[in-house]
TORFIVEX-718603 format. One record per residue (C-alpha): residue number from 1; residue in three letters; x, y, z. Coordinates in steps of 0.001 Angstrom, whole numbers. Example, Ala and Ser with C-alpha at 12.3 -4.5 7.8 and 13.67 -1.06 7.14 Angstrom:
% TORFIVEX-718603
   resi   resn         u         v         w
      1    ALA     12300     -4500      7800
      2    SER     13670     -1060      7140
//
This chain:
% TORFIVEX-718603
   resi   resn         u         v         w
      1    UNK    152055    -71621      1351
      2    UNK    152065    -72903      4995
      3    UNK    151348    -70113      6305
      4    UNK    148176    -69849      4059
      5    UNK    147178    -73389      4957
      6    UNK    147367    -72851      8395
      7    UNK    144987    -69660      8198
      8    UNK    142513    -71768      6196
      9    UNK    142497    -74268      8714
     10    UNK    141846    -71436     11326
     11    UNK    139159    -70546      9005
     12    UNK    137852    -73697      9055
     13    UNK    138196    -74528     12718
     14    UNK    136303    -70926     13332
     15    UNK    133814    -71937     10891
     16    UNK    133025    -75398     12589
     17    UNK    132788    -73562     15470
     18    UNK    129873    -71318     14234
     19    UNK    128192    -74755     12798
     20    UNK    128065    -76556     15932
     21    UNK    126778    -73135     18136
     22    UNK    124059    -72791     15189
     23    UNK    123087    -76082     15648
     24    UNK    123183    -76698     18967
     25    UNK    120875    -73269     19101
     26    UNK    118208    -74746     16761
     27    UNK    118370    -77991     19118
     28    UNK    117671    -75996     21627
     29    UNK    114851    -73967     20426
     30    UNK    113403    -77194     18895
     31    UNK    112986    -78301     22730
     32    UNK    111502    -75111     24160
     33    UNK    109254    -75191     21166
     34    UNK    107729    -79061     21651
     35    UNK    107868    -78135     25750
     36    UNK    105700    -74891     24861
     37    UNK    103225    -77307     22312
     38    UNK    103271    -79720     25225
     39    UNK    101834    -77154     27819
     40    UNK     99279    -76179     25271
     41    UNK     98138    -79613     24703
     42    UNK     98049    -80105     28513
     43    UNK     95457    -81754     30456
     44    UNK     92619    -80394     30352
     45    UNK     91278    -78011     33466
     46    UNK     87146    -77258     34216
     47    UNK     86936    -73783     35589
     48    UNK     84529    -73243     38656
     49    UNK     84138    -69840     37406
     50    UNK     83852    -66954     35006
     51    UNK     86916    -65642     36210
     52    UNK     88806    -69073     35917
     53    UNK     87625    -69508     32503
     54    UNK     89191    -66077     31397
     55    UNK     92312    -66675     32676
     56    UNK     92582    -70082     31398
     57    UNK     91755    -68496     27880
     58    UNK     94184    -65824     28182
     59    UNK     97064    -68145     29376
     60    UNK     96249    -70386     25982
     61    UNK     96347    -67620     23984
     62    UNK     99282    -66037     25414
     63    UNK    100863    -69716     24888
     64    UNK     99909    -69867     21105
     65    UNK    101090    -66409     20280
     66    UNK    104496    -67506     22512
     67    UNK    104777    -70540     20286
     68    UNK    104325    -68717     16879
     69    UNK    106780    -66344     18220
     70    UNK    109181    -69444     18613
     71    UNK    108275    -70407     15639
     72    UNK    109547    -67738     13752
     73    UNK    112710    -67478     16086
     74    UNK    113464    -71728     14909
     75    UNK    113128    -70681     11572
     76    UNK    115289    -67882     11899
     77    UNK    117947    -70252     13363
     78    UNK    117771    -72738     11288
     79    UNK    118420    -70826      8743
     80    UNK    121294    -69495     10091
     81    UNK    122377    -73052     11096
     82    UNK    122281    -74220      7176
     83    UNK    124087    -70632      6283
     84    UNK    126896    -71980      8834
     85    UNK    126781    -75563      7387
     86    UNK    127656    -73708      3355
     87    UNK    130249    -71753      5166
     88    UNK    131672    -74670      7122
     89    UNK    131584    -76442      3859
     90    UNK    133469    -73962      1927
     91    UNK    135976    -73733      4582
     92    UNK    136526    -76860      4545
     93    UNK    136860    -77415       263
     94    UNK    139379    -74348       716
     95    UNK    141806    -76667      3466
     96    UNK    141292    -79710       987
     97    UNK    142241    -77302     -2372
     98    UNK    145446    -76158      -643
     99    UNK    146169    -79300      1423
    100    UNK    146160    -80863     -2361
    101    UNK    148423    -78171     -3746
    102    UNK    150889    -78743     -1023
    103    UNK    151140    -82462     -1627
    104    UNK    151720    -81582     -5435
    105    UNK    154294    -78918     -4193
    106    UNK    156289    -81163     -1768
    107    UNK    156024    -84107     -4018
    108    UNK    157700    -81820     -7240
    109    UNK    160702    -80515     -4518
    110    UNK    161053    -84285     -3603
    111    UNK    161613    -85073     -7159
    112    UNK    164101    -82449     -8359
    113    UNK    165994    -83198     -5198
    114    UNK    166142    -87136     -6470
    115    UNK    166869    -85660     -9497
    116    UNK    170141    -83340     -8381
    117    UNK    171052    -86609     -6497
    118    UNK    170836    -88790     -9643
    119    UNK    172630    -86390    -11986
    120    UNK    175636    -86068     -8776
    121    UNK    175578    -89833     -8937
    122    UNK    176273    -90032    -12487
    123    UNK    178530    -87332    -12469
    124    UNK    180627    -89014     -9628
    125    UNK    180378    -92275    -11784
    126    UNK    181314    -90707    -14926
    127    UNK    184170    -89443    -13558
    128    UNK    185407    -92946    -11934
    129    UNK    185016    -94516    -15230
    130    UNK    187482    -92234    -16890
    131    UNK    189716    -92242    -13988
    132    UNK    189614    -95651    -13780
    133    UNK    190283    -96157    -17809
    134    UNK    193150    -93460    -17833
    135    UNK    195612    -96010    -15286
//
């Protein structure tokens, strides 16, 4: 049984692990994502010219498309992050299930041991008493 505990707990260690890199992922690509929104909501430049104007359109659009592309990735890894969370979760119920069955276990040994004692000590009594009423 110990030796399934301790692989749980592996488990679980593994799987808290893979929470905290999902998470700290999605943290992540939430601050490229509000930086990126923050450079499209930028100040505000007045091209001179034409050529100014393009290339000021074409860097906004390129932004937007950038951000709806991050977009899609934060999804993606948040997802991922609340898959890791369940698994993390069921890790952890697994530890808890056999950390409780091992408690049971160890407390039954520790009471059949009291038990052996007990029936010794009335054995050695028993046998005093007749000992002691035979002289």
């Amino acid at each position: 049984m110990s030796g399934l505990l301790r692989l749980r707990r592996l488990q679980e260690t593994k799987a808290a692990g893979e929470l905290s890199n999902a998470n700290r992922q999605v943290q992540r690509r939430r601050s490229e994502h509000e930086a990126m929104r923050q450079e499209l909501a930028g100040g505000e430049s007045y091209p001179v010219d034409s050529d100014t104007l393009l290339a000021l359109m074409a860097s906004r659009a390129a932004t937007r498309a950038g951000l709806r592309d991050m977009e899609a990735m934060l999804s993606a890894e948040q997802a991922e992050a609340l898959s890791a969370t369940q698994a993390h979760q069921a890790a952890r119920a697994e530890v808890k299930a056999l950390e409780k069955l091992e408690h049971r276990h160890v407390t039954e040994l520790r009471a059949e041991d009291l038990a052996r004692e007990q029936l010794i000590l009335d054995d050695l009594t028993s046998t005093a008493n007749k000992e002691g009423s035979r002289t």
